[in-house]
C-alpha positions in Angstrom: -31.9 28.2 11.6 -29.3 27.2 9.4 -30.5 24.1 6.9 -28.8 20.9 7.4 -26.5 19.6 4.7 -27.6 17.7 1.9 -26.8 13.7 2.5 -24.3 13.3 -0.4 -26.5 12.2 -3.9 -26.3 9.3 -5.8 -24.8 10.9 -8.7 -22.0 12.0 -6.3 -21.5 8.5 -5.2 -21.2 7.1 -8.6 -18.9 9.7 -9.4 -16.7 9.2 -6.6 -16.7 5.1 -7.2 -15.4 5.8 -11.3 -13.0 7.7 -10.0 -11.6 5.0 -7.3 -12.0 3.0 -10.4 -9.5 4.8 -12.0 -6.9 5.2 -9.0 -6.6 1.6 -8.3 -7.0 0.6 -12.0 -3.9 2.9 -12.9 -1.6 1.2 -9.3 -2.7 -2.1 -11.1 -1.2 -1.1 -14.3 1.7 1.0 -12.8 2.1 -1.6 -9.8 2.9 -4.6 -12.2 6.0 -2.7 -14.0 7.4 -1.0 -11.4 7.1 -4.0 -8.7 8.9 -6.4 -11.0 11.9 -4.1 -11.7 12.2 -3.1 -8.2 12.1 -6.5 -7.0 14.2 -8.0 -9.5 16.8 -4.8 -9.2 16.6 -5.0 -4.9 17.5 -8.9 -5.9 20.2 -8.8 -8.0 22.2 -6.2 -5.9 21.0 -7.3 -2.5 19.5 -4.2 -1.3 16.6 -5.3 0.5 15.0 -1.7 0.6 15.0 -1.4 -2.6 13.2 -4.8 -2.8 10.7 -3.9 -0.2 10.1 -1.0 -2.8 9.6 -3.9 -5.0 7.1 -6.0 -2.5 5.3 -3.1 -1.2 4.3 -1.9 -4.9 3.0 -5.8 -5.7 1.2 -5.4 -2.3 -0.8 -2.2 -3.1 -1.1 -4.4 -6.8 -3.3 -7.3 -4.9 -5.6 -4.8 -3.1 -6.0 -2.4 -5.6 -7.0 -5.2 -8.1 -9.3 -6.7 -5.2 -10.8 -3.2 -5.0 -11.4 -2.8 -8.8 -13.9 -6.0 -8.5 -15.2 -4.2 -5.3 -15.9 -1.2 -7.1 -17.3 -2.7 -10.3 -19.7 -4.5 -7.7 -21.4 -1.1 -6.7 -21.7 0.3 -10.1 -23.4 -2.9 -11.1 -24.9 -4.9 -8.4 -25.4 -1.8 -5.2 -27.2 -5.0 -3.0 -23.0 -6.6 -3.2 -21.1 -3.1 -2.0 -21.6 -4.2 1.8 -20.4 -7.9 1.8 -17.6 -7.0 -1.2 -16.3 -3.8 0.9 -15.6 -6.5 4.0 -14.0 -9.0 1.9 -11.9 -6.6 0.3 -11.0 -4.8 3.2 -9.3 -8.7 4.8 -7.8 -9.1 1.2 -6.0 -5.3 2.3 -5.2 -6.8 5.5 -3.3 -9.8 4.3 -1.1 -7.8 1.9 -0.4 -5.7 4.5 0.9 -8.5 7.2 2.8 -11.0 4.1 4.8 -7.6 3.1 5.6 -7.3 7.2 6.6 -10.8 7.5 8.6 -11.5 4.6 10.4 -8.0 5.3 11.0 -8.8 8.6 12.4 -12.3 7.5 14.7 -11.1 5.1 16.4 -8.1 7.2 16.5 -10.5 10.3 18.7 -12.9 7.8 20.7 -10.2 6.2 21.4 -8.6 9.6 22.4 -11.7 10.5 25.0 -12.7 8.1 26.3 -8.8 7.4 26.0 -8.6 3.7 26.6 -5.5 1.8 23.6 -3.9 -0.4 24.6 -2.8 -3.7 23.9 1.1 -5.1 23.0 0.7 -8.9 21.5 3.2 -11.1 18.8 1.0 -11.8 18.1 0.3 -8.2 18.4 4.3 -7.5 15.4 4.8 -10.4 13.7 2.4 -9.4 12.9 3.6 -5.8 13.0 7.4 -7.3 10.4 6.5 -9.8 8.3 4.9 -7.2 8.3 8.1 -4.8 7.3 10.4 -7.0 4.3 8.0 -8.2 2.9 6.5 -5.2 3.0 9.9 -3.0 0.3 11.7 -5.0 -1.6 8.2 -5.3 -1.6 7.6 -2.1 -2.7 10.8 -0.8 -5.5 10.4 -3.9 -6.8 7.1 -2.6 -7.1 7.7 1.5 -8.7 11.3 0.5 -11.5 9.0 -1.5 -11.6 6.1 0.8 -12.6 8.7 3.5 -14.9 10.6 1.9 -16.5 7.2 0.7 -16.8 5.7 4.2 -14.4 2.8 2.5 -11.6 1.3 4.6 -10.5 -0.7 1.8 -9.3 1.9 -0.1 -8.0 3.9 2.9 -6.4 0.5 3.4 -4.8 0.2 -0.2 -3.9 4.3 0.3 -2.0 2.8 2.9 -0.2 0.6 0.9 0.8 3.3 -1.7 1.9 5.3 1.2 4.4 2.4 2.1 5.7 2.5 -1.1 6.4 5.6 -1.0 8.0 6.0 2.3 10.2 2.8 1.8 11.1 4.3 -1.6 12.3 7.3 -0.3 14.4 5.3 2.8 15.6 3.0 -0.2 17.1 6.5 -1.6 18.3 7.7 1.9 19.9 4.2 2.7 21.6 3.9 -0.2 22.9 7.1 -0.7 24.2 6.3 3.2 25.9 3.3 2.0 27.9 5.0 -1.0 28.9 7.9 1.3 29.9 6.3 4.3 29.3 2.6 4.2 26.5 2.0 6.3 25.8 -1.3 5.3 23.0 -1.4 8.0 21.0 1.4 7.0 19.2 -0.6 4.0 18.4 -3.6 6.4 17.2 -1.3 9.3 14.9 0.9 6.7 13.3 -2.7 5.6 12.5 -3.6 9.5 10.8 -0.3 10.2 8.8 -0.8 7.1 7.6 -4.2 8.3 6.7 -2.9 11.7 4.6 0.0 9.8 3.5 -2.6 7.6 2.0 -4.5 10.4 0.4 -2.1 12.2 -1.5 -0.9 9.5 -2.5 -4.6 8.4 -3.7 -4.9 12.3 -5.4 -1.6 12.2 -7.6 -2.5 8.9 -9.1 -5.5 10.1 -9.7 -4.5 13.4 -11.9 -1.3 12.4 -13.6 -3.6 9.7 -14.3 -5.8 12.8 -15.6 -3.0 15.0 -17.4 -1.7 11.9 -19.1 -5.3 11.7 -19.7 -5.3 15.5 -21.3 -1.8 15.3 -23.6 -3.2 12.6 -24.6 -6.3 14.7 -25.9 -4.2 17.5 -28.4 -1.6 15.8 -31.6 -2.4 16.1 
């Protein structure tokens, strides 16, 4: 009969927790740059995809920063990892919904009152930098958080993955404004991103509820 796997070692583990370590410590670091110029940039020419570049990046910034006091936890105190995963999993959740509603907000208002995004160079890097950073780091971070049974980070994966989606629309909808004048396209690339960035806020705390639930009811 063929011999079961091995249940994954403790060396393993702590190897797999330094390098989360690492991936949220470097979105921290790259997070707090890049968020303020997007922001700032998406501001001053009133493209709002370009500042939900901007809001998504500062998002992924408050969980990944949550996450690197999570992780600390279980190479330090192991008894913590259970109540510290939980908590940082709802601090996820919350960055997740105040992105959807304050992007919803602003395109509703925009929408609204038909204003014209602007298509700077600095808004253009901004958004290109930002794809070709938070792609790989998000695929990094939901690979980990799976393997380490740690919807937190899948969550904060998430939140990378936003920014990297929205930067990519940023680039599509502006490039659509230059060419043709689709005024529209930024705002309606902002909305979609709020409704993705709801869902996912909705679907981490429900599994961390279900998770909790599950828990309850073993004997």
């Amino acid at each position: 009969m063929p011999r079961a796997a091995d249940p994954p070692s403790a060396h393993n583990r702590s190897h797999d927790v330094r390098r989360a370590l690492r991936l949220v410590t470097f979105s921290v670091v790259f997070g707090l740059a890049s968020g303020a110029v997007s922001v700032t940039a998406g501001m001053q020419d009133h493209s709002l995809a370009v500042f939900a570049v901007g809001l998504g990046v500062l998002a992924d910034v408050t969980g990944s920063a949550t996450l690197i006091w999570r992780f600390r936890a279980e190479l330090t105190s192991p008894a913590l990892t259970g109540r510290r995963e939980k908590q940082s999993a709802v601090i996820v959740s919350l960055a997740l919904a105040l992105t959807a509603i304050v992007l919803a907000a602003e395109s509703a208002i925009a929408l609204a009152h038909g204003s014209d995004p602007a298509a700077s160079a600095v808004t253009l890097t901004a958004a290109s930098v930002s794809l070709l950073v938070l792609t790989p780091l998000a695929i990094a971070k939901r690979r980990l958080g799976r393997r380490m049974n740690s919807r937190a980070l899948q969550g904060d994966g998430a939140l990378s993955g936003i920014g990297a989606v929205v930067s990519f629309l940023a680039i599509t909808a502006l490039i659509l404004y230059r060419l043709l004048g689709w005024w529209w396209a930024d705002r309606v690339t902002a909305l979609i991103v709020a409704a993705v960035a709801g869902i996912e806020a909705w679907r981490t705390i429900r599994i961390r509820h279900d998770n909790a639930r599950a828990a309850q009811a073993q004997p």
